[in-house]
C-alpha positions as CSV (number, residue, x, y, z in Angstrom):
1,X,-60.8,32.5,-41.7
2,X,-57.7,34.5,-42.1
3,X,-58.5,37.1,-39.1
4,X,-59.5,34.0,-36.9
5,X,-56.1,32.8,-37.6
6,X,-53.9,35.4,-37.2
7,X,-55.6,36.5,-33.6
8,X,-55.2,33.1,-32.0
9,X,-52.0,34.1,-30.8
10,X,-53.0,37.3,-29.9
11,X,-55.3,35.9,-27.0
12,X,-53.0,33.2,-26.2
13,X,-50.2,36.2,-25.5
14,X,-52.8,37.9,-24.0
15,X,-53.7,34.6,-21.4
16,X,-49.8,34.2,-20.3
17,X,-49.2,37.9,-19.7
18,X,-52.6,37.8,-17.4
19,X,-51.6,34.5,-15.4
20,X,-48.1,36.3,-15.0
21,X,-49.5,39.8,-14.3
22,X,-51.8,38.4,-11.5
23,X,-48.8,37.2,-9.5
24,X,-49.8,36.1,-5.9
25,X,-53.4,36.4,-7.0
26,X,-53.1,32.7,-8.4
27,X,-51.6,31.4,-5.1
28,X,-54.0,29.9,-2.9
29,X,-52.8,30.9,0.4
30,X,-54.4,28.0,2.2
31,X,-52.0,25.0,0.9
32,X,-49.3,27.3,-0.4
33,X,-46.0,26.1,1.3
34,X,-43.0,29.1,1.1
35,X,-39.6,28.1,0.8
36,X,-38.3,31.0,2.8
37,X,-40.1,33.4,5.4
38,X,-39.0,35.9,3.3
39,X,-40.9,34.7,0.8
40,X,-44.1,34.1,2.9
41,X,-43.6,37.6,3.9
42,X,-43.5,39.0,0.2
43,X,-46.7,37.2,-1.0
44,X,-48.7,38.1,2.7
45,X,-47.6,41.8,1.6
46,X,-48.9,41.8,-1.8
47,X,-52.2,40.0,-0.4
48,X,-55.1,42.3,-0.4
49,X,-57.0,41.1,2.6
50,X,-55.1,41.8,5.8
51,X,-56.8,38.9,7.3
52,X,-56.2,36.5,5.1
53,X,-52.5,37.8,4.5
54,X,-52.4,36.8,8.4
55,X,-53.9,33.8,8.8
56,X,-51.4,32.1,6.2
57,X,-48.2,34.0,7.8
58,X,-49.5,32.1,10.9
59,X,-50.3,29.1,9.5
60,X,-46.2,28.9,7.9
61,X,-44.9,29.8,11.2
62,X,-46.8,27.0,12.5
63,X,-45.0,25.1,9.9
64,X,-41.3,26.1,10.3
65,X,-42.3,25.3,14.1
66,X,-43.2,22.1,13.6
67,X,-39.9,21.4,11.4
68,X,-38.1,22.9,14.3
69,X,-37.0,25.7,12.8
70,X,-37.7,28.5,15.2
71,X,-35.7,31.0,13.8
72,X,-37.9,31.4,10.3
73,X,-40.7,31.5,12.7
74,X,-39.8,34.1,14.8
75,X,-39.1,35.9,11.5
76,X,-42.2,35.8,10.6
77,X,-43.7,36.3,13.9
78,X,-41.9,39.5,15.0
79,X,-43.0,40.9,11.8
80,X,-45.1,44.0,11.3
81,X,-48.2,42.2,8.9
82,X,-48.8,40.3,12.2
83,X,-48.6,43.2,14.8
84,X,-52.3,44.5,13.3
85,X,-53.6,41.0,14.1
86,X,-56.8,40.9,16.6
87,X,-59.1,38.0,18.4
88,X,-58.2,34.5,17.4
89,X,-55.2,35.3,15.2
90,X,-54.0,37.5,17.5
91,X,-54.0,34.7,20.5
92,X,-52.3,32.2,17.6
93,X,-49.5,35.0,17.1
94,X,-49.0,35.1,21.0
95,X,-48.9,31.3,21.5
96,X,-46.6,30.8,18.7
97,X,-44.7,33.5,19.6
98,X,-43.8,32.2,23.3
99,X,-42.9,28.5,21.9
100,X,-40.6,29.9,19.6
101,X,-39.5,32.7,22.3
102,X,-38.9,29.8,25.1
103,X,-37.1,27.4,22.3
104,X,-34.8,30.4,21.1
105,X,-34.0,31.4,24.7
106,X,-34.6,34.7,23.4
107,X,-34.6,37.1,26.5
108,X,-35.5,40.0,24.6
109,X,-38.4,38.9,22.7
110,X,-39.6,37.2,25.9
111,X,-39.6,40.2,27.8
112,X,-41.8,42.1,25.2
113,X,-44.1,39.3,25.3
114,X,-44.3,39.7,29.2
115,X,-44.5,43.4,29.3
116,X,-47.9,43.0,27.5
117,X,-48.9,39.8,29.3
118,X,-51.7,39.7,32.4
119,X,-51.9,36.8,34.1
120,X,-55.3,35.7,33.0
121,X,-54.2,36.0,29.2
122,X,-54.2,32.5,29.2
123,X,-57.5,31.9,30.2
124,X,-59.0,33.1,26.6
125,X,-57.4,29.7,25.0
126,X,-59.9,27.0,24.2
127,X,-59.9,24.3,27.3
128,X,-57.7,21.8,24.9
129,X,-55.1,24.7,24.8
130,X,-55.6,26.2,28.4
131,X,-52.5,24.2,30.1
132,X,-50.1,24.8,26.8
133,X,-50.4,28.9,27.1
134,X,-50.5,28.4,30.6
135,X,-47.2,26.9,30.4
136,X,-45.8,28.9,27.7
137,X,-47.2,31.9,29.3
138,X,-44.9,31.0,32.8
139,X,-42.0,30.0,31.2
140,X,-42.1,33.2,29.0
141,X,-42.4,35.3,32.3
142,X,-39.4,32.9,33.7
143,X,-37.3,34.1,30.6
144,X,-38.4,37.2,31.3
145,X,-37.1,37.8,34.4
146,X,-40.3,37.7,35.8
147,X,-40.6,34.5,37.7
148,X,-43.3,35.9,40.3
149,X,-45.5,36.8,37.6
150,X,-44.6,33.2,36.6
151,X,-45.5,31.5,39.9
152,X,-48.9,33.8,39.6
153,X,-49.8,32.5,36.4
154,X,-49.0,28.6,37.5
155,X,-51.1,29.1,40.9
156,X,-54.6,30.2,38.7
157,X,-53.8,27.9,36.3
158,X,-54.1,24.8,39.3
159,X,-57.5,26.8,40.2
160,X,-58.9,26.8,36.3
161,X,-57.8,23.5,35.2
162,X,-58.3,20.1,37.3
163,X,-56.3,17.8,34.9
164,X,-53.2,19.1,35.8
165,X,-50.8,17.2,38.1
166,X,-50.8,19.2,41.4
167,X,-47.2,17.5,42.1
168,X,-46.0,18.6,39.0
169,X,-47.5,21.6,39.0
170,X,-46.4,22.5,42.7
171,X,-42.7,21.8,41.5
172,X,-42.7,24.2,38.9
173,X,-44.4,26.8,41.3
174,X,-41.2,26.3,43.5
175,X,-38.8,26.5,41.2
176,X,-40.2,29.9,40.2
177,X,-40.7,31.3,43.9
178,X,-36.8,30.0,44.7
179,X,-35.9,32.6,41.6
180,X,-37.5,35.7,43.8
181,X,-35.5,37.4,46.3
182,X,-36.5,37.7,50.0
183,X,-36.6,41.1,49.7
184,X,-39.5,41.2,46.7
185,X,-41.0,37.6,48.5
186,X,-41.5,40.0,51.6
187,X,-43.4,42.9,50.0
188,X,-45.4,40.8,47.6
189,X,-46.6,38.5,51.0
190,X,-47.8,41.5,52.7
191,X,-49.3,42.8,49.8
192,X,-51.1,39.2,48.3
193,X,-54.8,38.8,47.9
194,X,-56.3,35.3,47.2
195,X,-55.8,32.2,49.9
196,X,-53.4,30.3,47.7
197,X,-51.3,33.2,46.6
198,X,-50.7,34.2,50.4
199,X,-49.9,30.7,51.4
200,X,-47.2,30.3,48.9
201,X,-45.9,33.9,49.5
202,X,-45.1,32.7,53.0
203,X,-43.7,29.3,52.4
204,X,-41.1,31.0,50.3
205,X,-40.5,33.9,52.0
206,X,-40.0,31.8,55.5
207,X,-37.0,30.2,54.0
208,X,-35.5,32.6,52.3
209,X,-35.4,34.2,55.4
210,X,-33.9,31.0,57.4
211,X,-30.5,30.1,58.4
212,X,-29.4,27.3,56.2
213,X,-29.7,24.8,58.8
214,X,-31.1,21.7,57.6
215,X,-33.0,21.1,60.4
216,X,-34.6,24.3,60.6
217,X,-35.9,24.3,57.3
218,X,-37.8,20.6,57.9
219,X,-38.9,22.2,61.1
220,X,-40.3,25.7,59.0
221,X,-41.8,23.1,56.7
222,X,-43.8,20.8,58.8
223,X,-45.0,24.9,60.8
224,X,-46.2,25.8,57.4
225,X,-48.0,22.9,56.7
226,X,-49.5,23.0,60.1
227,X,-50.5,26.7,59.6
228,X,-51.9,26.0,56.4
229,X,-53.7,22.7,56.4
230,X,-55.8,23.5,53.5
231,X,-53.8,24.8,51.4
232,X,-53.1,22.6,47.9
233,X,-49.1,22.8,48.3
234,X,-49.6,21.6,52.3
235,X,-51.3,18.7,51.0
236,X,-49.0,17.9,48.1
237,X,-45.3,19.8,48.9
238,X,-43.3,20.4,46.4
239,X,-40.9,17.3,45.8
240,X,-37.6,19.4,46.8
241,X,-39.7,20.5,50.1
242,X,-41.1,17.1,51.3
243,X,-37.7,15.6,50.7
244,X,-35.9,18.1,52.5
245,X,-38.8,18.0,55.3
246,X,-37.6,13.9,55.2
247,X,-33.9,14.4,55.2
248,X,-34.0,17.0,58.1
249,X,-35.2,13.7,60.0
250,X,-33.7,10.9,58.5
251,X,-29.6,11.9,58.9
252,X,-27.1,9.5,58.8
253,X,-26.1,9.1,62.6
254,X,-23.1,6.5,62.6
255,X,-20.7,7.9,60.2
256,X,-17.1,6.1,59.5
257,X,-14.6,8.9,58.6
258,X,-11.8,6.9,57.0
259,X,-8.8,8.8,56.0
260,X,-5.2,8.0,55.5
261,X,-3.3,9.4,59.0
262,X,0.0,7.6,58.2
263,X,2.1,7.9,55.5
264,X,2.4,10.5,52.1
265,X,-1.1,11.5,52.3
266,X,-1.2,12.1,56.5
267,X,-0.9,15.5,56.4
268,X,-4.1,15.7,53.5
269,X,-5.7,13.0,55.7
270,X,-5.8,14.8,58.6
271,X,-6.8,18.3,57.3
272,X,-9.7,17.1,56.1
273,X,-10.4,15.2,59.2
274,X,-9.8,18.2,61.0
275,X,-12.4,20.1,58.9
276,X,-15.4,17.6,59.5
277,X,-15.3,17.3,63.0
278,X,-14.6,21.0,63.3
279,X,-17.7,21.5,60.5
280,X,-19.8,18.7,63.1
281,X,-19.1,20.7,66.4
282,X,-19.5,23.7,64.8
283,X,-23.2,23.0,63.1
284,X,-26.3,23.5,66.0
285,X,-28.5,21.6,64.5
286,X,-26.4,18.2,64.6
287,X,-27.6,15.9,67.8
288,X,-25.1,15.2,69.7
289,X,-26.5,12.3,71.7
290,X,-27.5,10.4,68.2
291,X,-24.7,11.5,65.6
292,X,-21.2,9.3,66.0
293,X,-18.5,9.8,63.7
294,X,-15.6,6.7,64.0
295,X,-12.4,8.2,62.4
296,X,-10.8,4.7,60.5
297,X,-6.7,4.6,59.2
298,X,-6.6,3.9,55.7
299,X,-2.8,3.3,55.3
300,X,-1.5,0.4,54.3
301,X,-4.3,-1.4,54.1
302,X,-6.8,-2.9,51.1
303,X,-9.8,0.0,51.1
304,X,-12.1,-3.1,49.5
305,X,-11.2,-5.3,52.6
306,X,-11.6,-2.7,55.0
307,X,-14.8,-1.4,53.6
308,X,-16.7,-5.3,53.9
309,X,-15.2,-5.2,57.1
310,X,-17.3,-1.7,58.3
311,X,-20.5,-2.6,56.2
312,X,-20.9,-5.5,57.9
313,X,-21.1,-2.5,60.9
314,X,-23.7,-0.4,62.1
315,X,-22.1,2.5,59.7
316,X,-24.8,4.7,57.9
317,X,-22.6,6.6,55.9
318,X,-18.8,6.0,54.9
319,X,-17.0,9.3,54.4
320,X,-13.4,8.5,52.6
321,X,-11.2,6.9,51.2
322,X,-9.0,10.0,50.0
323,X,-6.4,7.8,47.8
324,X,-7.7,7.0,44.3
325,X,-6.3,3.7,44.1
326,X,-9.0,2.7,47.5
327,X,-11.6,4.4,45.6
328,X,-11.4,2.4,42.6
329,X,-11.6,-0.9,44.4
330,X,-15.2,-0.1,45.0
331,X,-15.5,0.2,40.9
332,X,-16.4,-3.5,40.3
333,X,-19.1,-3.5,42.6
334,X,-22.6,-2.9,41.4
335,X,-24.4,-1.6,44.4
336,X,-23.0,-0.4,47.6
337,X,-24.7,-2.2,50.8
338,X,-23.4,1.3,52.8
339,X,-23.3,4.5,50.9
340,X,-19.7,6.0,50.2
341,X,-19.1,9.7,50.0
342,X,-15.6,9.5,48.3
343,X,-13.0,12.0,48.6
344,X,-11.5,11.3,45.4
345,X,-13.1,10.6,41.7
346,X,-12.8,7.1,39.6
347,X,-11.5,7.3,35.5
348,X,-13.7,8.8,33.6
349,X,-14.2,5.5,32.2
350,X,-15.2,3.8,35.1
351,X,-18.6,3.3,35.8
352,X,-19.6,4.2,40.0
353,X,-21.5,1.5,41.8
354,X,-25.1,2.6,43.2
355,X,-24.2,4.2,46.3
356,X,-21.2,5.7,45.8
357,X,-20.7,9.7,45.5
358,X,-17.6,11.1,44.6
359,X,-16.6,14.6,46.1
360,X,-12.7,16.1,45.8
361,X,-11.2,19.6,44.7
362,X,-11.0,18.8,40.9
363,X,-8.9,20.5,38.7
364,X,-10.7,19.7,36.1
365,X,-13.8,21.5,37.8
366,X,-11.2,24.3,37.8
367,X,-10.6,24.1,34.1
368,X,-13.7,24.2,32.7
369,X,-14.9,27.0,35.0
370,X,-11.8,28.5,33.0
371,X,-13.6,27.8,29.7
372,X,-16.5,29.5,30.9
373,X,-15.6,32.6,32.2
374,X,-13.2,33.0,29.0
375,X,-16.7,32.4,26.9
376,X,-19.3,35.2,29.1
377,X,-16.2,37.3,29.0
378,X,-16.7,37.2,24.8
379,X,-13.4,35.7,24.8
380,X,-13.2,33.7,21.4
381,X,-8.9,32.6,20.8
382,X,-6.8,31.5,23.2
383,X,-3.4,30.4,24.0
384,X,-3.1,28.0,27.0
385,X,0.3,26.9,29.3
386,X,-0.5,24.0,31.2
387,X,1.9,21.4,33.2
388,X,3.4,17.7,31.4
389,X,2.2,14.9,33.1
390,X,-0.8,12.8,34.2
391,X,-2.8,15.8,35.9
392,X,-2.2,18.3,33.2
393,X,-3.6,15.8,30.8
394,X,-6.6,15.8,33.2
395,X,-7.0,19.4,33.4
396,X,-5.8,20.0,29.4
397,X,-8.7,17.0,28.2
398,X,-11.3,19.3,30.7
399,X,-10.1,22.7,29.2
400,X,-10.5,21.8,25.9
401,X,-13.6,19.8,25.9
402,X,-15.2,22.4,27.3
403,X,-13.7,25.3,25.5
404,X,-15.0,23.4,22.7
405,X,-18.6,23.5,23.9
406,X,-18.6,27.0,24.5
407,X,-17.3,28.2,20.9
408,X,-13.9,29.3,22.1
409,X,-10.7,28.1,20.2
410,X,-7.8,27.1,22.0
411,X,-4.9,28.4,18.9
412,X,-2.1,26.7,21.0
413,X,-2.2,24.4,24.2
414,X,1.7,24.5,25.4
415,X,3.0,21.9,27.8
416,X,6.0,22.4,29.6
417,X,8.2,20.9,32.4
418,X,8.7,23.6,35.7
419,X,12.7,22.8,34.9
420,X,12.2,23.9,31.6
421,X,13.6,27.2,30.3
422,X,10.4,29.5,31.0
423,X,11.8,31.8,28.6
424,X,11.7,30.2,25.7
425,X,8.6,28.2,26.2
426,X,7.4,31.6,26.4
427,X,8.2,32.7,23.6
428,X,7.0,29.5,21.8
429,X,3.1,29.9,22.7
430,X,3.2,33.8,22.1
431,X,4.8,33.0,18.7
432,X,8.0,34.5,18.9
433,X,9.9,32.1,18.2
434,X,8.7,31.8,15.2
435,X,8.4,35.1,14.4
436,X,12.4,34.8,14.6
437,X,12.3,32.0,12.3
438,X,10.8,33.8,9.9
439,X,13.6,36.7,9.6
440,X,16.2,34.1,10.1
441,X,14.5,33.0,6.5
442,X,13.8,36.1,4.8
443,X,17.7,36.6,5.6
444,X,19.4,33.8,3.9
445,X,16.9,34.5,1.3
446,X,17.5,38.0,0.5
447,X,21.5,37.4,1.6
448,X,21.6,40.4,3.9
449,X,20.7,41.4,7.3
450,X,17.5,42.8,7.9
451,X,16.8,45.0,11.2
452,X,14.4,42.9,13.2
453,X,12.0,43.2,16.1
454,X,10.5,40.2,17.2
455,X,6.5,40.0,17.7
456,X,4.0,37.7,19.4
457,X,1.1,36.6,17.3
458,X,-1.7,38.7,17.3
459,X,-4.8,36.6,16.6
460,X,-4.4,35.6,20.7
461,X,-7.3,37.6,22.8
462,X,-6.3,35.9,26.9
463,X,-3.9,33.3,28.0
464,X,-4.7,30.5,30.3
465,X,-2.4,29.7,32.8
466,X,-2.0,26.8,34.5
467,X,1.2,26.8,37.1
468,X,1.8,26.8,40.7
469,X,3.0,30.1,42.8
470,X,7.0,30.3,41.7
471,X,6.1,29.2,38.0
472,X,3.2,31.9,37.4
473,X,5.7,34.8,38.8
474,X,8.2,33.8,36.0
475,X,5.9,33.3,33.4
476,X,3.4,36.6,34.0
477,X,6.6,39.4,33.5
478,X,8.1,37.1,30.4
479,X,4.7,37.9,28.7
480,X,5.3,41.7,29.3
481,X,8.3,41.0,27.7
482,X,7.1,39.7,24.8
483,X,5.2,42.3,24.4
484,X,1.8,40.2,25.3
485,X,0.9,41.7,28.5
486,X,-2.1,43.3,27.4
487,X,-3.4,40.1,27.1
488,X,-5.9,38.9,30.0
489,X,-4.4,35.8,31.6
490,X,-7.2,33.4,33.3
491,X,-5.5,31.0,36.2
492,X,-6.6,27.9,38.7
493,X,-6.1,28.3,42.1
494,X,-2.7,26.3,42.4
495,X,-1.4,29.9,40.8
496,X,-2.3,30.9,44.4
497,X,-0.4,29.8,47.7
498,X,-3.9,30.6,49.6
499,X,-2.4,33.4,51.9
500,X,-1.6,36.7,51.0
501,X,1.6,37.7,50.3
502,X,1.6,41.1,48.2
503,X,5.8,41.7,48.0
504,X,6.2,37.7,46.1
505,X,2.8,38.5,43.6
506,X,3.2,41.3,42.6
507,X,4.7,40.0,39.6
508,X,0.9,38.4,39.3
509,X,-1.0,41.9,39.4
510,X,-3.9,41.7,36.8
511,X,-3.7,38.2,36.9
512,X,-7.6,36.7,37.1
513,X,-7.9,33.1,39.0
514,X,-10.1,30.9,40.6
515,X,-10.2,29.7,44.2
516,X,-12.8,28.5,46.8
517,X,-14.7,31.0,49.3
518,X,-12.8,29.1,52.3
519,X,-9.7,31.0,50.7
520,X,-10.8,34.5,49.3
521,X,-14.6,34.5,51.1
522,X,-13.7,37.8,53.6
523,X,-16.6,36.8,56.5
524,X,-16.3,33.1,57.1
525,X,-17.6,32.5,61.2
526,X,-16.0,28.7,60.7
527,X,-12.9,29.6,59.7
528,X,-12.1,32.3,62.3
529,X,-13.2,30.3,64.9
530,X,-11.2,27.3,63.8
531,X,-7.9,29.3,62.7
532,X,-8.0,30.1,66.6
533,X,-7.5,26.5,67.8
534,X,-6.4,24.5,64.8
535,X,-3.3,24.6,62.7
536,X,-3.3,24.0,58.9
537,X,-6.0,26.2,58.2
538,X,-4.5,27.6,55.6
539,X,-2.8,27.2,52.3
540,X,-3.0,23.9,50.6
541,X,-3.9,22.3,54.0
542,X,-6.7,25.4,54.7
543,X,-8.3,24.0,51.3
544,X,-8.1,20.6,52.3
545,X,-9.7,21.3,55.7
546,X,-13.0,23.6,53.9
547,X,-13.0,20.0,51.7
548,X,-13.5,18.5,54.9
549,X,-16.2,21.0,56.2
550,X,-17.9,21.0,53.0
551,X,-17.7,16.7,53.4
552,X,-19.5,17.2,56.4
553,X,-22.4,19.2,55.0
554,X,-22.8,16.6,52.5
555,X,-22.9,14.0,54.4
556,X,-26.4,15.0,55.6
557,X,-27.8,16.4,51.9
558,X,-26.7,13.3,49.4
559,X,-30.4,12.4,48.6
560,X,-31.1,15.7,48.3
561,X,-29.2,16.5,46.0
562,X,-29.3,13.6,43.8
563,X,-33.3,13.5,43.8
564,X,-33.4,17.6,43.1
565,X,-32.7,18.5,39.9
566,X,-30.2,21.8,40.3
567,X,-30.2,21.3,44.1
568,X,-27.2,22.8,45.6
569,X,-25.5,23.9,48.5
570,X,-22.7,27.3,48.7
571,X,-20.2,25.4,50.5
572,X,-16.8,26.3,52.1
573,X,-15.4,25.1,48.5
574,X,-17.7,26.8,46.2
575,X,-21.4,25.9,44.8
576,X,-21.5,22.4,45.3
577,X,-23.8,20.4,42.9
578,X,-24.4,16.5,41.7
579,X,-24.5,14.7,38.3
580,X,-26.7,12.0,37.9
581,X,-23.4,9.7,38.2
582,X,-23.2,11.1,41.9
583,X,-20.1,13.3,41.6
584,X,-20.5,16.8,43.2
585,X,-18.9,19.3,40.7
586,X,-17.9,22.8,42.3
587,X,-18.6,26.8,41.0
588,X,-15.9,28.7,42.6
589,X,-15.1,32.5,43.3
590,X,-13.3,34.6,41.0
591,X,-10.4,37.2,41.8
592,X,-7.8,39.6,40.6
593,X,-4.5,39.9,41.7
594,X,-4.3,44.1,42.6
595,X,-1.1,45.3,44.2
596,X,-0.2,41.3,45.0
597,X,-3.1,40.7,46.8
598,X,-6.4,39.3,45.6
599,X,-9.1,41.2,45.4
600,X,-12.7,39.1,45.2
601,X,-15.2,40.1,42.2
602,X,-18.1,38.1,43.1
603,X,-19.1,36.5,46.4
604,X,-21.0,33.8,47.8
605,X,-21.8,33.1,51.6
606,X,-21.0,29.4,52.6
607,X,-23.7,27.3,54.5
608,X,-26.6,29.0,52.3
609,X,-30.4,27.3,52.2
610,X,-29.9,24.6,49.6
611,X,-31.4,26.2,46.1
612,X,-30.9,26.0,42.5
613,X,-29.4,29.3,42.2
């Protein structure tokens, strides 16, 4: 009785130090939930059977997925216990892999994924599954930088799987093939094999090869389809195609140009006048004998009363009013009888009636264009100088909102007055003044003098400067002055009077800014032509008459590029795209000032085919 008693404890020791010994043995991999990858990963290691070790790293990945965590998954996914995998855990890897890849943006990753990709991977998917890794696959190859192999993958998968929406499916074909260039679209059409793979080829590589012209691309269209009647996308165009197939027929033809030709805004008025009807005469594919364009006064008049007046009219299309106030007497109005292309925007707290679009050279578009260049340029802190008054409080509210967004910090936003002393508000956003403050301290502190060199702050990595031509050449010196002019300084294009004029900017060299391709664009056929026989080409008033141009050129795309999602059109003043709301927002060129004369870093030709590029 005594021994019995004494080794009870014994085996009960022995029991714990077994459970706690066996470790992950006692874990049933099958319902186990980890906290952490990191722990999923530790118990898969210690797992005996490779197989199973896999099947429950896939199964938490799954998991995290489902939670919307992608980045534990793709912790667990990129690891080595699941690069062994083969068959059916090696598909789940790869499908997991590119939802996590596509939700992470992660170009990288993506393009392992496609290095080791074929397009008939997808195929070895169960028939429930066949569209999702279709799909993932394409988008994968997308991120990639791969978007033929994408449109290749799309094209078999509308040949393997018949419940797929051929509209749907031909719009995501499209949007892959507008991704390749014309010169890879041309090789890859000689070189196709397979009916539908060769009709495509040529569809796409027949407009990227054609003009820009409108007209010409509804005409190349309709030839296509004619050429290839039995091809799926003939049958069922993509949406962008048939509705640019449509608009190509379908322009407005009695346009009302209405503009102010009297008074303050005269000279703005009739720039951009000048500009359409220059933009008109200048574009072949416009019919003459059907296109009218009435040129209306809006000075000194009511733009509401004026506008029931014309839409009683025959007008298809009313481009104008330029003044903000006429623009926001259409704001009460739910729907517009006659469209509006606006030349000006409403509040941001006004809601636009159905059937107006808004189209103008926005500073605000300027500013956060700003933002975003300061943000690809790894730019994280800056210090900003922008104007008092009702339009820097536009352009500061953009700047910041979007700087915001894009993870940069704005340590100081200085307004200022062009009266102002330049000096010292100079000094203020670089911090001197302060730094000056501080010794005046530390010397009635101490009671003595201290030798003293004042410093600008040094947590500042660019400036933003917002001022016109004979402001900026003040203000770029006093930050060399300050000892700040290492720092990058970002402008809009009011820092430029639009015409070269190396011996007065000078004092701007290094200076990086924004303007529109009318201005820095070297080849421009519309421009030389019109610089010939029209004043006010250039400058302020040159900007105003590319507005005018670019008006044109939207007068005859509106549907299409409120229907098509990242439609746009490289205009005369920049990339020009529309929100859902109906305002066109523009992308502009960037430049450097280098011996007082700007000096383009990227380019873009005006009058391009409409794309989402």
């Amino acid at each position: 009785m005594m021994t019995y008693r004494n080794s009870l404890p014994t085996f009960t020791l022995l029991a714990v130090l077994m459970t706690l010994f066996s470790g992950c043995a006692s874990i049933n991999l099958e319902t186990h939930v980890a906290e952490t990858p990191e722990q999923a990963l530790s118990i898969a290691a210690d797992e005996n059977d490779p197989q199973r070790a896999q099947r429950y790293l896939l199964r938490v990945a799954s998991d995290y997925q489902e939670k919307g965590n992608h980045l534990a998954a793709r912790k667990i996914l990129r690891h080595d216990l699941l690069k062994s995998a083969q068959g059916q855990p090696q598909e789940q890897r790869r499908l997991l892999a590119m939802a996590s890849t596509i939700e992470l943006e992660d170009h990288d990753w993506a393009k392992e994924l496609a290095a080791t990709s074929e397009t008939e991977d997808f195929l070895n998917y169960p028939s429930d599954l066949l569209a999702r890794a279709a799909h993932l696959q394409a988008q994968t190859q997308s991120l990639a930088g791969k978007p033929l192999d994408a449109t290749m993958t799309l094209i078999l998968l509308g040949q393997t799987d018949s419940s797929t929406s051929p509209q749907k499916l031909h719009d995501k074909i499209w949007n892959q093939l507008k991704s390749v260039s014309a010169t890879k679209l041309q090789s890859s059409t000689s070189n196709a094999i397979g009916f539908e793979n060769q009709g495509w080829l040529e569809l796409a590589s027949t407009l990227s090869n054609a003009d820009g012209n409108l007209d010409a691309q509804g005409r190349l269209i309709r030839q296509w389809q004619n050429n290839w009647p039995g091809h799926p996308a003939a049958q069922t165009l993509p949406k962008e195609l048939a509705l640019m197939a449509d608009i190509s027929s379908s322009r407005p033809e009695n346009i009302v140009l209405a503009l102010p030709l009297n008074g303050p805004l005269a000279s703005a008025g009739k720039a951009i006048r000048d500009g359409f009807i220059a933009a008109y005469y200048n574009d072949s594919s416009a019919n003459r004998s059907k296109t009218d364009i009435r040129v209306v006064d809006t000075a000194n008049q009511s733009f509401r009363d004026l506008y029931n007046k014309l839409s009683t009219s025959k007008a298809d299309l009313i481009v104008g009013p330029l003044e903000k106030s006429g623009l926001a007497e259409l704001s009460d109005m739910n729907t517009l009888p006659v469209p509006v292309l606006g030349l000006n925007y409403l509040p941001s707290d006004s809601k636009a009636p159905n059937g107006l679009y808004q189209y103008g050279l926005s500073a605000e578009d300027e500013a956060r264009q700003i933002a975003q260049q300061l943000a690809e340029h790894n730019i994280t802190r800056i210090l900003a100088l922008i104007p008092n008054g009702e339009w820097g409080d536009r352009v500061a509210a953009a700047l910041t909102t979007k700087l915001q967004e894009t993870g940069v910090t704005a340590l100081q936003v200085q307004r200022f007055f062009p009266e102002d002393n330049l000096r010292a508000i100079t000094a203020d956003v670089l911090g001197v003044t302060a730094s000056r403050q501080r010794a005046i301290d530390v010397e009635r502190t101490i009671g003595l003098n201290v030798e003293f060199e004042p410093r600008p702050r040094q947590d500042a990595e660019a400036i933003v400067m917002v001022a016109a031509p004979t402001i900026a050449r003040q203000f770029k010196p006093l930050f060399a002055f300050y000892f700040a002019g290492n720092l990058p300084v970002y402008a809009p294009s009011i820092t430029y009077e639009g015409v070269p004029n190396p011996s007065r900017d000078r004092d701007l060299n290094d200076v990086i800014f924004t303007d529109i391709p009318w201005v820095l664009a070297e080849d421009n056929p519309l421009r030389s032509n019109a610089e010939q026989y029209l004043s006010g080409t250039k400058g302020q008033l040159g900007r105003l008459f590319a507005m005018g141009a670019d008006a044109w050129q939207l007068s005859k795309r509106l549907p299409l590029l409120q229907q098509v999602k990242d439609a746009a059109i490289n205009g005369h003043t920049g990339t020009l795209t529309m929100d859902p709301s109906g305002s066109i927002h523009r992308e502009q060129l960037w430049a450097k000032f280098i011996n007082g004369t700007p000096e383009v870093l990227e380019t873009k030709t005006p009058d391009a085919l409409v794309s989402d590029e």
